[in-house]
C-alpha positions as CSV (number, residue, x, y, z in Angstrom):
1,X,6.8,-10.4,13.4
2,X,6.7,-12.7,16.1
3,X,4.8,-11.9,19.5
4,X,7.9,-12.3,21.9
5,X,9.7,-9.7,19.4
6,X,6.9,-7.2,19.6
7,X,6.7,-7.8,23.4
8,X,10.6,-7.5,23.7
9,X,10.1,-3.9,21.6
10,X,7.2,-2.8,23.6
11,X,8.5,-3.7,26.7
12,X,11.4,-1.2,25.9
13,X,9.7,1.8,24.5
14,X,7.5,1.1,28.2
15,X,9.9,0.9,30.4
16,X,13.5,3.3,29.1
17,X,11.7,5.6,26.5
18,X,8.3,6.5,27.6
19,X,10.1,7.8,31.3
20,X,12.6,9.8,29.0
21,X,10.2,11.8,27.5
22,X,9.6,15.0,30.2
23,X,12.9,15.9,29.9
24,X,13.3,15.1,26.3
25,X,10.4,17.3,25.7
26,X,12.0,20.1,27.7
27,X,15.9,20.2,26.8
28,X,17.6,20.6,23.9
29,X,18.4,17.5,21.9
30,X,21.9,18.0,22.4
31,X,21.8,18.0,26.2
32,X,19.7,14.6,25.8
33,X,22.6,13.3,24.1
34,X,24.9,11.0,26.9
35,X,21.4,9.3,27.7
36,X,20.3,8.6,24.3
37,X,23.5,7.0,23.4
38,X,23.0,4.8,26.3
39,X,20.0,4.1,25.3
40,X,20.9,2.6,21.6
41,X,23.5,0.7,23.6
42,X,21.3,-1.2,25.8
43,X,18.8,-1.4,22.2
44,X,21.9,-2.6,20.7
45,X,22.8,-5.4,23.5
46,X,19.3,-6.7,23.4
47,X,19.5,-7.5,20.0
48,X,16.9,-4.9,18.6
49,X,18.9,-2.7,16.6
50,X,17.9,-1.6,13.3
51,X,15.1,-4.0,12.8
52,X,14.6,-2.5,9.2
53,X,17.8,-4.0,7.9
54,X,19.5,-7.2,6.8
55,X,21.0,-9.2,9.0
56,X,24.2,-9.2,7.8
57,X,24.0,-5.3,7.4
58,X,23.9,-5.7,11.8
59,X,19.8,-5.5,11.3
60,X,16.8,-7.8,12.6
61,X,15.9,-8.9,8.8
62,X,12.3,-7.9,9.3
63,X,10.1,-7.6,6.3
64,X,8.4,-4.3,5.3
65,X,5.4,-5.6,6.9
66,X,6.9,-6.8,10.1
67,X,9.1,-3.5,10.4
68,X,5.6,-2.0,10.0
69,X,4.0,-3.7,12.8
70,X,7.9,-2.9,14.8
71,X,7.2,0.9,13.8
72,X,3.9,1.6,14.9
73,X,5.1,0.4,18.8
74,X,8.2,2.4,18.5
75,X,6.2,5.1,17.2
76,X,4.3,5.5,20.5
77,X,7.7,7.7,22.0
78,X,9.1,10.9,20.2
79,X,12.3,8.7,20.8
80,X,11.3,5.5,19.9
81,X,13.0,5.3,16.1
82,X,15.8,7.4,16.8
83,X,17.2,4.8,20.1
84,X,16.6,1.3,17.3
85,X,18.4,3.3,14.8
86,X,15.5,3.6,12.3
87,X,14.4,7.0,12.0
88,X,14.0,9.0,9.0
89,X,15.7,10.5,7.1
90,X,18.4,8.1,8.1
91,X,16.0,5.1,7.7
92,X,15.8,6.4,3.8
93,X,19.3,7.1,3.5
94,X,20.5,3.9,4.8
95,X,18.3,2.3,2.0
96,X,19.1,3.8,-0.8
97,X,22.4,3.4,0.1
98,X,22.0,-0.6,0.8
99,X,19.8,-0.9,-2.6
100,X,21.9,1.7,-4.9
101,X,25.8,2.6,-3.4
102,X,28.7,1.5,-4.6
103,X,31.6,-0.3,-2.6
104,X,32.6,2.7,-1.8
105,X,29.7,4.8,-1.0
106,X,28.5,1.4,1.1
107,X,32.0,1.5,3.4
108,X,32.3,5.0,3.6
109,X,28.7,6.4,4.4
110,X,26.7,3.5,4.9
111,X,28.6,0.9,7.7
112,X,28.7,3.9,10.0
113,X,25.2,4.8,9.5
114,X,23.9,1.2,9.9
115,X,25.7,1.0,13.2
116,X,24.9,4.4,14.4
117,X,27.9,6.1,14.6
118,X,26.7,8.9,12.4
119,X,23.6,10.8,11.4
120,X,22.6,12.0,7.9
121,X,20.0,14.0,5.9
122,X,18.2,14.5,3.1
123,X,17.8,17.9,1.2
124,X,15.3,18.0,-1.6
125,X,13.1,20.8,-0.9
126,X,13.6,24.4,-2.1
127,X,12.2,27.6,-0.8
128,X,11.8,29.5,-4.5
129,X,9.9,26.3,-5.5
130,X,6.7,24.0,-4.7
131,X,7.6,21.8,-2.8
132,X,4.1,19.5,-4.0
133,X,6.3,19.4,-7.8
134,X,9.1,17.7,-7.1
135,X,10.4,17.9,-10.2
136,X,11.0,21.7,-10.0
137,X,14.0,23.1,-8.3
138,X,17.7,24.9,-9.0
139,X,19.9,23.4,-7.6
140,X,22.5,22.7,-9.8
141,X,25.4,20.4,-9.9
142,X,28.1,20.9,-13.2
143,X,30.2,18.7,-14.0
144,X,34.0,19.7,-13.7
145,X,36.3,17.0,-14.8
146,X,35.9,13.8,-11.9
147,X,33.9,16.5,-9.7
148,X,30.6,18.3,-9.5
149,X,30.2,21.4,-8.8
150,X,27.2,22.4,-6.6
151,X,25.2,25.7,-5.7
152,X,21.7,25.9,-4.8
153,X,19.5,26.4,-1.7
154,X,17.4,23.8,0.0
155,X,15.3,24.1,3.5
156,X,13.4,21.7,5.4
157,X,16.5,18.7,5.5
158,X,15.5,17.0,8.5
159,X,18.2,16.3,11.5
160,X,20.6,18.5,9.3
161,X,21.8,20.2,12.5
162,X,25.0,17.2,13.4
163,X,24.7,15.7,10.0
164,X,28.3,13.5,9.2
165,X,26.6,13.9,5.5
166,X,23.5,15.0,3.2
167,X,22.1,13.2,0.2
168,X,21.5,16.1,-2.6
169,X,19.1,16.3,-5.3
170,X,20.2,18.6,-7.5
171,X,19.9,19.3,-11.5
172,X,22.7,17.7,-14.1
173,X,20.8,17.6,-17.1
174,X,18.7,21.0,-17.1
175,X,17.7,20.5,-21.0
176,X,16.3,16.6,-20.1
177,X,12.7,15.6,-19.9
178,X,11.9,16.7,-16.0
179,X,11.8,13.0,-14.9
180,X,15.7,12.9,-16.1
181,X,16.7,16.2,-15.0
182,X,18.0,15.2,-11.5
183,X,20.7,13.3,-9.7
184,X,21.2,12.6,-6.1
185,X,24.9,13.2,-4.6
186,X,26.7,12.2,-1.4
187,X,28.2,15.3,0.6
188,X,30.1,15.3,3.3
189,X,28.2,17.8,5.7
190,X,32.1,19.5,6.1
191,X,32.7,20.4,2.7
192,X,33.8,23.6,1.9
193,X,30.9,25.8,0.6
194,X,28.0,24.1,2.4
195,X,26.3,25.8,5.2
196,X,24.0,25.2,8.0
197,X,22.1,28.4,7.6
198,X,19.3,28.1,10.1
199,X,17.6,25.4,12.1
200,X,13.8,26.3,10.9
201,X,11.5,27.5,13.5
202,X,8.7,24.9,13.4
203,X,5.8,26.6,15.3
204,X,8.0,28.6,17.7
205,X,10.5,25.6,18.4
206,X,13.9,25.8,16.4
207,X,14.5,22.3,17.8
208,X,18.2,21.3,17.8
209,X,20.6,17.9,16.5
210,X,17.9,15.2,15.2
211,X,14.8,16.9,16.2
212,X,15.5,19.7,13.7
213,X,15.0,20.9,10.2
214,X,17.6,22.5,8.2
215,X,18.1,25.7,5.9
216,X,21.3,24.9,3.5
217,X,23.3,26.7,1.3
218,X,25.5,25.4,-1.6
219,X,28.2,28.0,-2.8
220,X,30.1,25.9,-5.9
221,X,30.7,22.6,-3.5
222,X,33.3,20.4,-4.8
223,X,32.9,16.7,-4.3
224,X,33.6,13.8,-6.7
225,X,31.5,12.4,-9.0
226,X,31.9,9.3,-7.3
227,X,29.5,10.5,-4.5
228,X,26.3,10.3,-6.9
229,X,24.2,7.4,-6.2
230,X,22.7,5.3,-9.3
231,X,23.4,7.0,-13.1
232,X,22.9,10.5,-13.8
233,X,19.5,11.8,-14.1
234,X,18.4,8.8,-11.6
235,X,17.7,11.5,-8.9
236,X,13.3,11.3,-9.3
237,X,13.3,7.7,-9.7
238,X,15.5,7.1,-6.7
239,X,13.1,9.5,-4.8
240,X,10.2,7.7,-5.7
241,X,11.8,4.2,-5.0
242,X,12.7,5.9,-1.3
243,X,9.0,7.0,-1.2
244,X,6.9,3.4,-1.0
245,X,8.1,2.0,2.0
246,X,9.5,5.0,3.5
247,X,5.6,6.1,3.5
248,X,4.7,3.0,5.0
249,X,7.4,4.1,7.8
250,X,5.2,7.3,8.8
251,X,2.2,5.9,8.7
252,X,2.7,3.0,10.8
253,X,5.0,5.8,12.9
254,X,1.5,8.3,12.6
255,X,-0.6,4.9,13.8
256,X,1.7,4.6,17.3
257,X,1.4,8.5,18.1
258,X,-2.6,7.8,17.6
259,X,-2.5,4.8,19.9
260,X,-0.6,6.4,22.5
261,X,-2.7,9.5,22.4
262,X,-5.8,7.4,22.2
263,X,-4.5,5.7,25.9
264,X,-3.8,9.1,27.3
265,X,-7.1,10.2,26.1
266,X,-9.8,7.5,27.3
267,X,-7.3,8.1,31.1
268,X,-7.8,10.9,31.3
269,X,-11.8,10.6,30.2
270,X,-11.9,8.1,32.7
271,X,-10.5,9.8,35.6
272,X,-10.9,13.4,35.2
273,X,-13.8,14.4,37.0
274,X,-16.0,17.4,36.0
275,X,-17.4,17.4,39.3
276,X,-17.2,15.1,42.2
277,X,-18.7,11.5,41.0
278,X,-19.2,12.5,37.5
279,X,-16.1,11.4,35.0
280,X,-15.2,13.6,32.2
281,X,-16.4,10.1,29.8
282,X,-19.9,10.4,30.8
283,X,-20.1,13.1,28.6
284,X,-21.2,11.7,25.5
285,X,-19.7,14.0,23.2
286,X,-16.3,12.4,24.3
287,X,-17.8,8.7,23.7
288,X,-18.3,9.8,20.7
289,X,-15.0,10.7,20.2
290,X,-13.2,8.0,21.8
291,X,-15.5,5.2,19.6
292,X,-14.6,7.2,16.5
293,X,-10.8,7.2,16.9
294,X,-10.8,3.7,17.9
295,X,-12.6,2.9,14.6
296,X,-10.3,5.0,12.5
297,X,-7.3,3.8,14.0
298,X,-8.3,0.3,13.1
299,X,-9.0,0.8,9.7
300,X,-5.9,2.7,9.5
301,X,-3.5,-0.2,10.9
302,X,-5.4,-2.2,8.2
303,X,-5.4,0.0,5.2
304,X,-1.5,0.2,6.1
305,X,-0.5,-3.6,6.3
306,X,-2.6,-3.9,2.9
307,X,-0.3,-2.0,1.3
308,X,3.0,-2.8,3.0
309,X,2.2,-6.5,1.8
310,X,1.2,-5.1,-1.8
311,X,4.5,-3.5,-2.3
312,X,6.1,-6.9,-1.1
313,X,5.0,-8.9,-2.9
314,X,3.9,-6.9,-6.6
315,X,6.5,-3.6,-6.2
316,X,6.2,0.2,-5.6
317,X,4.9,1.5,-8.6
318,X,2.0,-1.3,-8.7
319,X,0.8,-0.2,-5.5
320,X,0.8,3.5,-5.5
321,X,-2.6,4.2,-5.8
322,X,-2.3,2.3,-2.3
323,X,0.4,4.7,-1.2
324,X,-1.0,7.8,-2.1
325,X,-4.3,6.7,0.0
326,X,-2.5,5.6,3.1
327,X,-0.6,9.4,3.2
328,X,-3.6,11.7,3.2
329,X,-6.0,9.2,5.1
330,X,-3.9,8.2,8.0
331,X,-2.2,11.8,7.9
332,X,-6.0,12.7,8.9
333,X,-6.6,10.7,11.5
334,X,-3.5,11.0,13.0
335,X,-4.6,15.2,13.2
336,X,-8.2,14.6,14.4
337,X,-6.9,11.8,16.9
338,X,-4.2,14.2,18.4
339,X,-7.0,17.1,18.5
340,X,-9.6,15.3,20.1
341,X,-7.2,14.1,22.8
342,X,-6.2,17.4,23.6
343,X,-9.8,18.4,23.7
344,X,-10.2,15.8,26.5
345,X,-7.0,17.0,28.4
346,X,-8.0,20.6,28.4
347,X,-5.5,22.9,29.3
348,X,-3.4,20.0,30.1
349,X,-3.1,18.9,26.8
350,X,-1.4,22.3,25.2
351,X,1.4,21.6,27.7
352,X,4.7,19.4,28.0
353,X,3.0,17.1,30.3
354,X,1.9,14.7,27.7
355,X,4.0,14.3,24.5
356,X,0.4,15.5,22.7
357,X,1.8,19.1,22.3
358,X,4.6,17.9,21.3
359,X,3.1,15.6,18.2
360,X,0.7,18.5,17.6
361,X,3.4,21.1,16.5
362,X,5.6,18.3,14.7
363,X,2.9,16.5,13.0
364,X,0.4,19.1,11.6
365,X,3.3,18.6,8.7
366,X,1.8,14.8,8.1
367,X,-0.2,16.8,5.9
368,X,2.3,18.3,4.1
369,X,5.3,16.4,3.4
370,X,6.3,13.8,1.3
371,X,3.5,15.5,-1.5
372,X,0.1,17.4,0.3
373,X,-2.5,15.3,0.8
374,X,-4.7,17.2,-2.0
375,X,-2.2,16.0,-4.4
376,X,-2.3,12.5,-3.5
377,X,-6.4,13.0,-4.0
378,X,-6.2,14.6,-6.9
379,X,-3.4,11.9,-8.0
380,X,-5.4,8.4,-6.8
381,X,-8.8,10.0,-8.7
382,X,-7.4,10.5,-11.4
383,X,-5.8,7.2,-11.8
384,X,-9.2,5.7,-11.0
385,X,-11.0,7.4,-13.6
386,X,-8.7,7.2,-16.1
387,X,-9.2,3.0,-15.6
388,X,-12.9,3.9,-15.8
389,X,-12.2,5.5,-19.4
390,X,-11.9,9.1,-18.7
391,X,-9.2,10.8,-21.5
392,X,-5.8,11.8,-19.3
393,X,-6.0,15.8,-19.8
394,X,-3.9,17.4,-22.2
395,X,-0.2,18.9,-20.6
């Protein structure tokens, strides 16, 4: 990524997002609306939009790496993804659309995706099931005719709330191996038999629009069979091909919150006075802190760009020992990064008067989603020591 590029972003998320923020953080989405949309606008005018896609899909062209080094500035705003159109689940969505949809599927949900005319979401996650075995869920979808038939129950599909659509997973092939059991489906948000049952309290905040997480409900939904992306029983493999670069999308996203916490932090050290003369960083507690997280920030940036130029340039699969290490490691940091800043703020810090509060509540989760981090752990050693000539345990 060039350095006028980055500066152009930067400049941006300095000067229209970051002054957004205190009343972002304390209306509801949908009354932020009218200013967000003038927001992507102006993005769009500049020339910024979508950096993640092709150029002639309206995008910047940016490599994953570049878009990585694009993603860790614009993660430095709660805002910063959704106003250059490249915020997840969309961000996911809009690639497995690019890299798998038909004609069809491209013209009908993609175009108005990529321009930002719409919103979608992605519902995967079940409540009866662990949500750390993928592979394991109930969701059906039967096959009637030219349409499926779909009933099931998923929670947790981000940005739901306003969704023009939702990308399914859901079970075709119950009797397959469990790697083939699964197929993911367009459905139009509308379609009779789908519900919006809840938005999901997240640690007291229901949120609303994008900056909210769904409860559905299929009751038999009809839609074509058309509407499935890839073959039948593609549904894991499609999932997995989402997950590479979409978790080099958080964590360059996770690496922006820390650098932006990591400001507010060593301010407010550096100002904050404990008593008249004596600044809260002469403490050497907070040194401490403040030399650790710039260390593990570094390292992270780092251990990210390794990868994102791994799965350039040798593929997903070859890389995911890489990918599992990135999600738990930089998932860490970002916690103890966001905890220690707080620390520093005091009292401040548990309010809406830094976007730390904010990150804390939405981003305890890192550790969670897309697989826990003891999986990926438990996955990566593994994987090592089965290179080192330990026998892969019996199923």
């Amino acid at each position: 990524m060039s350095s006028e590029l980055a500066g152009r972003v930067r400049a941006f998320i300095e000067t229209k997002a970051i002054p957004l923020e205190p009343r972002y953080l304390s209306r509801p989405f949908k009354e932020m609306l009218p200013e967000l949309r003038a927001l992507r606008d102006e993005v769009k005018r500049l020339g910024l939009w979508a950096p993640h896609l092709p150029m002639a899909e309206g995008g910047l062209g940016l490599t994953l790496t570049e878009f990585a080094e694009v993603s860790a500035v614009l993660g430095e705003s709660p805002v910063g993804h959704y106003l250059f159109n490249c915020n997840a689940p969309d961000i996911g969505n809009q690639e497995l659309l690019l890299s798998h949809g038909t004609a069809e599927q491209k013209m009908r949900w993609f175009a108005p995706l990529a321009r930002g005319e719409v919103r979608s979401c992605f519902a995967m996650t079940e409540p009866e099931f662990a949500g750390s075995n993928p592979v394991w869920m109930d969701t059906r979808a039967v096959r009637e005719g030219d349409d499926y038939v779909i009933t099931g129950h998923k929670w947790f599909a981000s940005s739901a709330d306003g969704a023009a659509f939702t990308i399914v997973m859901a079970v075709t092939a119950p009797d397959a191996p469990p790697h083939r059991r699964a197929s993911q489906i367009i459905v139009p948000m509308d379609a009779p038999g789908l519900t919006l049952e809840r938005n999901i309290s997240v640690m007291g905040e229901p949120g609303s629009g994008y900056a909210s997480h769904g409860e559905l409900r299929f009751t038999a939904v009809r839609v074509p069979v058309s509407n499935r992306l890839g073959t039948e029983g593609e549904g894991f493999a499609l999932a997995q091909e989402r997950l590479g670069p979409g978790r080099i999308h958080h964590c360059m996203r996770w690496i922006g919150i820390c650098e932006r916490a990591f400001r507010l932090m060593v301010t407010r050290a550096a100002t904050r006075e404990l008593a008249p003369g004596e600044p809260l960083g002469r403490q050497q507690a907070v040194q401490h802190w403040i030399a650790e997280c710039r260390a593990e920030i570094d390292a992270s940036r780092l251990l990210v760009l390794h990868v994102a130029a791994q799965i350039e340039r040798d593929g997903t699969k070859a890389a995911r020992d890489g990918v599992s290490l990135i999600k738990f490691h930089v998932a860490g940091v970002l916690q103890r990064v966001l905890d220690r800043a707080i620390q520093v703020h005091g009292a401040m810090g548990m309010t809406d008067a830094t976007p730390l509060a904010y990150w804390y509540r939405h981003e305890r989760g890192a550790r969670i989603y897309d697989g826990p981090d003891e999986v990926h752990k438990s996955a990566v050693a593994r994987r090592i020591l089965e290179r080192a000539g330990m026998t892969r345990e019996k199923r």
